[in-house]
N, C-alpha and C positions, 0 to 999 in steps of 0.2 A: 431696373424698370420691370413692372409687373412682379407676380407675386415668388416666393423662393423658390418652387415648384419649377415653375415656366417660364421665369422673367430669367434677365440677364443684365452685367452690369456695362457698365459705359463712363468712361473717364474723359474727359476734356482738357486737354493742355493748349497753356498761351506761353509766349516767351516771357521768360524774362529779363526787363534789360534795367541795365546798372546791378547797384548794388542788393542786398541781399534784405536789408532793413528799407522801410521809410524815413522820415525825417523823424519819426515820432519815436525811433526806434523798434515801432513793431517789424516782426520778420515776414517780409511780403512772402510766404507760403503758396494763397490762393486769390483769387481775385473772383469776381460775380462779373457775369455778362447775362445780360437779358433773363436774369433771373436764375441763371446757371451756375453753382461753383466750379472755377477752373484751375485746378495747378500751375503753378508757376514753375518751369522747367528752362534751363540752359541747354542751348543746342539744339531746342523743336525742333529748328528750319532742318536739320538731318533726316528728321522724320518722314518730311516731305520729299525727298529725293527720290524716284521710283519709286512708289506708293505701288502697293498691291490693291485691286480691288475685289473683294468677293460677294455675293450675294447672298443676304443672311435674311434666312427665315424663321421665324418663332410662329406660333400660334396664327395669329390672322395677322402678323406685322412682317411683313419686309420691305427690304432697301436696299440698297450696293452700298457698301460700308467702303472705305477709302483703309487700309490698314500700313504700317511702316512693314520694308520688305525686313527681314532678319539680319544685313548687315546693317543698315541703318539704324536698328533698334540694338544691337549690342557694341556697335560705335559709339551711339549714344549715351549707353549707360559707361561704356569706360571715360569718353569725356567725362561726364559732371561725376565721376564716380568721391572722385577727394575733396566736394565742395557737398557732398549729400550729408544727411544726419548716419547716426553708427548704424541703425536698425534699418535705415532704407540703403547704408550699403551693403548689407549682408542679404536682403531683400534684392539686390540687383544682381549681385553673384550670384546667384540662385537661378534668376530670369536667365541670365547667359549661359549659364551653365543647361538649364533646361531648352534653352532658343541652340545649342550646337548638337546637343543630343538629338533632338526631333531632327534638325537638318541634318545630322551626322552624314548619313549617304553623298549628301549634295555637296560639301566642302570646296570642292573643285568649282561650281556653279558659282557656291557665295563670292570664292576668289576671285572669280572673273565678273561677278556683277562691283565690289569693290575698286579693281583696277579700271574697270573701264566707266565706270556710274557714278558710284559716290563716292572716290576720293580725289578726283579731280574738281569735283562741287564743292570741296573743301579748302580752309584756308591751309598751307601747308603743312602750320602748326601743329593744326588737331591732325591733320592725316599721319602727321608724325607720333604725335600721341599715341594716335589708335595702333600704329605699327609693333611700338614699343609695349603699347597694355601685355605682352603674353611674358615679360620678364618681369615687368614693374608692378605689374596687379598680381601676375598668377608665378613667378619665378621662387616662391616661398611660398612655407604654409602662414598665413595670417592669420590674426584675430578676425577679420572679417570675413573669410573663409568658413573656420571655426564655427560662426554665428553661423553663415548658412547653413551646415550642415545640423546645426542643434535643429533651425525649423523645419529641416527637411524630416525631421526622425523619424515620422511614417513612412519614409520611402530607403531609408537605415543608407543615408549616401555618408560616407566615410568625407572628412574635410581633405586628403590626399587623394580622394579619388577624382571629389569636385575639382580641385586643383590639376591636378593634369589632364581631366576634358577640356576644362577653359585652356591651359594652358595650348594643348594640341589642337585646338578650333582654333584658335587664337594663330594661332602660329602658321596654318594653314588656308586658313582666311584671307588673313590682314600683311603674313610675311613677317 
């Protein structure tokens, strides 16, 4: 919205439920609402769980933007992480890795906003998922990994170095 300068971008997510295709076989990716394209994502409703609000001003535009708190949003990407395409999971190993760096200080905070907020809002399943993500996603170095760090090469992040922040957020976060 608005120009490179000054504007900023704004992504829309809706659920998506069933399956990954429609009947026609195309891949339900995105859907239109009121003239809006919106991603089709697994596990929004996470998103929503203690929602941060901040108050965002550009130019002559503001509003109180509603944003997902930092456990929420890296529970999320390890849920749908093994149902993503290769480049948007290397793309979300990256986000995680960058979402535990910034909160690095607060680890302890995140843990306790998990135990007591959104993994009880969870079906047991996923919360088990999430627990397990810091062996099963970050317990080796992967190809996926790997990829993160090629896009990250302006910021020269080693693929074991990614690997053990996620892994140590992980681990300290989620248990």
């Amino acid at each position: 919205m608005g120009d490179e300068a000054s504007g900023f971008y704004v992504e829309f997510l809706t659920p998506l439920i069933g399956g990954d295709y429609d009947r026609k076989g195309r891949r339900k990716a995105t859907t239109e609402v009121a003239g809006i394209a919106s991603q089709r994502l697994r596990h929004v409703e996470i998103l929503l769980h203690h929602s941060w609000s901040i108050d965002f001003k550009s130019g002559g535009f503001a509003a109180k933007i509603q944003i997902a708190n930092p456990v929420s949003f890296v529970a999320q990407k390890a849920l749908i992480h093994e149902e993503r395409e290769r480049e948007d999971r290397a793309k979300d190993i990256l986000y995680m890795h960058d979402t535990i760096e910034v909160f690095g200080a607060r680890l302890h905070e995140l843990q306790e906003l998990w135990q007591r907020i959104v993994a009880p809002e969870l079906h047991a399943r996923n919360a088990r998922i999430v627990s397990k993500a810091s062996e099963v996603l970050f317990g080796n170095l992967s190809d996926d990994i790997r990829r993160a760090a090629q896009i990250s090469d302006h910021r020269r992040l080693s693929p074991e170095a990614i690997r053990e922040a996620c892994q140590y957020g992980f681990i300290q976060v989620f248990g």
